[in-house]
C-alpha positions in Angstrom: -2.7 -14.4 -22.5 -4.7 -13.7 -19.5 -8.4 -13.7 -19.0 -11.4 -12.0 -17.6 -11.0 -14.5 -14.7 -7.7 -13.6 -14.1 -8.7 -9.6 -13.9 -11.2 -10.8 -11.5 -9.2 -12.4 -9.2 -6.7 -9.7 -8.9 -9.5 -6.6 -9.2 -9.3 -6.1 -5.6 -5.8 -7.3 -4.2 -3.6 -4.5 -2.9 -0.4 -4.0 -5.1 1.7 -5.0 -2.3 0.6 -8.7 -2.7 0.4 -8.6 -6.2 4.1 -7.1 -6.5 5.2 -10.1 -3.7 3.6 -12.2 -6.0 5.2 -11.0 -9.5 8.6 -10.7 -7.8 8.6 -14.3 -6.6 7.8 -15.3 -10.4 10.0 -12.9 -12.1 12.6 -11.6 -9.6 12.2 -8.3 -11.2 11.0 -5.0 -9.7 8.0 -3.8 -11.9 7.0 -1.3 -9.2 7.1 2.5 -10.9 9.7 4.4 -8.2 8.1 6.8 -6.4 7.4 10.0 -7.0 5.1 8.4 -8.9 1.5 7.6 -6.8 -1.7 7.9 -6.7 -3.2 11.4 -7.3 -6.9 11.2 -7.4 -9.3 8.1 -7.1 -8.8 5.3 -5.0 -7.4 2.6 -7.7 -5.9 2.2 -11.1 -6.6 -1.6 -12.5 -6.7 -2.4 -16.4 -4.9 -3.2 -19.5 -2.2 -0.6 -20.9 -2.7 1.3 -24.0 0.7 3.4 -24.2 1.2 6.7 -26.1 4.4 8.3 -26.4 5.9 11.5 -25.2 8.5 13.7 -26.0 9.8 17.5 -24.7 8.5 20.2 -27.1 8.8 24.1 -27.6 6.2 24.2 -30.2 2.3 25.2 -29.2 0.4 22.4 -30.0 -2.5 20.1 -28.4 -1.5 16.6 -27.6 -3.5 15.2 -30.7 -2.2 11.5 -30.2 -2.8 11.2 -26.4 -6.4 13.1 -27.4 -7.4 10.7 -30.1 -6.4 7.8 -28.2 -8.3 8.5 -25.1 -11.5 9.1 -26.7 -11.3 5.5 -28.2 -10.5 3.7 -25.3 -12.1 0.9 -24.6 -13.7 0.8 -21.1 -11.3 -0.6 -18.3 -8.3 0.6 -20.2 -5.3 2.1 -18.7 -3.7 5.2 -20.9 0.0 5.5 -20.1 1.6 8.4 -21.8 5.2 8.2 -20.7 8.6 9.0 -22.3 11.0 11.9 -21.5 8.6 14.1 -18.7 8.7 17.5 -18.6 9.3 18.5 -14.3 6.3 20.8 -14.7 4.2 20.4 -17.4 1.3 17.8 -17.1 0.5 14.7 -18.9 -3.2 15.1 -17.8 -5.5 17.8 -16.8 -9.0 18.1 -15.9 -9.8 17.4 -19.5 -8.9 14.5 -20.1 -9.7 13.2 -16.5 -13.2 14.0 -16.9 -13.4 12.1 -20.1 -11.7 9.0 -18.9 -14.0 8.9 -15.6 -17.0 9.4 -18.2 -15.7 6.7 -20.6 -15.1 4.2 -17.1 -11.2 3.7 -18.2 -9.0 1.6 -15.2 -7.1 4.6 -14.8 -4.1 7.0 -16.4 -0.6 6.9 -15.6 2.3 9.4 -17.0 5.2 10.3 -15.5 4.7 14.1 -16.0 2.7 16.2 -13.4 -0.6 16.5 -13.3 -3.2 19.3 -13.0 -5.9 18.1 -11.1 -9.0 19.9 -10.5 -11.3 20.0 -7.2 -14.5 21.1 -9.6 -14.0 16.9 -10.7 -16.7 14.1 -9.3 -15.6 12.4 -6.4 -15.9 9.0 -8.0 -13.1 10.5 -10.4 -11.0 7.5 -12.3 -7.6 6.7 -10.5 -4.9 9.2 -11.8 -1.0 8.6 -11.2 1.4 10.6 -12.0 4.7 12.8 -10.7 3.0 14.7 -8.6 0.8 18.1 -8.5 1.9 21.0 -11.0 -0.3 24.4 -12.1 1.1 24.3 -15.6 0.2 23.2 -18.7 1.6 20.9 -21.1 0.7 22.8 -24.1 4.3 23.9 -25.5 6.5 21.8 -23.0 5.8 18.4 -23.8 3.6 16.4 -27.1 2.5 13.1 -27.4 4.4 11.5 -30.6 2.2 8.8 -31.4 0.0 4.9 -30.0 2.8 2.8 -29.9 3.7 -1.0 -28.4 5.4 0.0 -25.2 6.7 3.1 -23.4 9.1 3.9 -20.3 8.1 4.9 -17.5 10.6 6.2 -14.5 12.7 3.4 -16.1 10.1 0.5 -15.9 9.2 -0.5 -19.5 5.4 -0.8 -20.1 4.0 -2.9 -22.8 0.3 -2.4 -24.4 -1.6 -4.8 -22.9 0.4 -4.9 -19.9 -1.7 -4.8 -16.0 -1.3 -1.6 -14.5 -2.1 -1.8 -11.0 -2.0 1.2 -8.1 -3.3 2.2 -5.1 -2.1 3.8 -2.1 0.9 2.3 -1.7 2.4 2.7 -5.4 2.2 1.4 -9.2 2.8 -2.0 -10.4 3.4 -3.2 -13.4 2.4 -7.2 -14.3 4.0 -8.2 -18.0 0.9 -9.9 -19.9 2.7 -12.9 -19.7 2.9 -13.2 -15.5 -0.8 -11.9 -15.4 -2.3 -15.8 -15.1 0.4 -17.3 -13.3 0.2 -14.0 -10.5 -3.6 -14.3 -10.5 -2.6 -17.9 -9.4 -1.2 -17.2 -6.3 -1.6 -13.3 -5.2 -4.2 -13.8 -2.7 -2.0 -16.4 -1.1 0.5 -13.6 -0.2 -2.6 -11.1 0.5 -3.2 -13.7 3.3 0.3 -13.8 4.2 0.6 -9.8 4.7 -2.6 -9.9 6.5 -1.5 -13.0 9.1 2.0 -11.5 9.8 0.6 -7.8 10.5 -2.0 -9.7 12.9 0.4 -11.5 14.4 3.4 -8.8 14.7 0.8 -6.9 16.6 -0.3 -9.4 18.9 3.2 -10.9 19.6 5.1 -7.0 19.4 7.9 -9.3 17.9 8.3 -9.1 13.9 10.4 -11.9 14.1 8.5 -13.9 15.7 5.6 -12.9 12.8 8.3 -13.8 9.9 9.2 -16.9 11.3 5.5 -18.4 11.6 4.6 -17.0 7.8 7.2 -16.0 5.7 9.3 -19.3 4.2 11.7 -18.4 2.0 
């Protein structure tokens, strides 16, 4: 299992490393597809708790995705994925106001979401599919906490590091947390020295043969 340390060390590395990183360890893709991204904030970082969704026609709150993000612990990422709805959102104003309040690392669903302007700048990092109007109430409900949940086909596990920025969502398996905390910053250099480089020189090749060994 990973520790503080280990969050530490990756708290502030871009995704892009951190994927280069986990890819080289695990040759799989753990990156969520896009049109999942960023949708307010400037960063999602912490430990999954997943709750799981399903399509509904009946009028009723999202009690389980509710109870579970009042009792997050701090740092926390809430991922409520399963089978989206194109429209209806996975988080609102609600309950981005209460995980900004409750400092959680973030939410991720792979539903819309209805974001508001009335929010605090420093709002927590929200990704999601997108922008939508609607509400979830009668199109989707959250089933229940449970151990892992898919998300745009990438299977999330609680306890899982979510990371996103910019550029996208990662996903690290607990297991690969350490062993990526290991070496991330080394490819964080490696992006940073080839961009330089590719600039100065105007040849990418030129930048991939100096840095990039396979």
């Amino acid at each position: 299992m990973y520790t503080t340390d280990d969050l530490d060390r990756l708290r502030t590395i871009s995704t892009a490393a951190i994927s280069d990183a986990l890819d080289t360890l695990s040759r799989k893709q753990l990156v969520i597809p896009p049109p999942i991204r960023l949708l307010a904030g400037k960063r999602i970082f912490g430990a999954a708790i997943t709750v799981m969704m399903a399509p509904t026609g009946e009028k009723a709150h999202h009690n389980a995705a509710m109870q579970t993000l009042d009792e997050c612990e701090a740092g926390s990422v809430l991922v409520l994925a399963g089978e989206p709805d194109p429209v209806g959102c996975g988080f609102g104003a609600p309950e981005i106001a209460v995980a900004t309040a409750r400092k959680l690392g973030g939410l991720l669903t792979d539903c819309p979401v209805r974001y508001s302007a009335a929010l605090p700048d420093s709002v927590v990092g929200v990704a999601g599919m997108g922008l939508s109007p609607a509400s979830g109430f009668g199109r989707i409900k959250t089933m229940a906490l449970c151990k892992s949940s898919v998300c745009c086909g990438v299977t999330i596990e609680t306890g899982d590091l979510i990371v996103g920025d910019f550029l996208g969502v990662v996903v690290v398996p607990a297991k690969y947390v350490h062993p990526v905390a290991e070496i991330a910053h080394l490819y964080e250099q490696r992006i940073e020295r080839m961009a330089a480089d590719a600039y100065e020189t105007g040849s990418v090749r030129e930048a991939v043969k100096r840095h990039w060994s396979v």
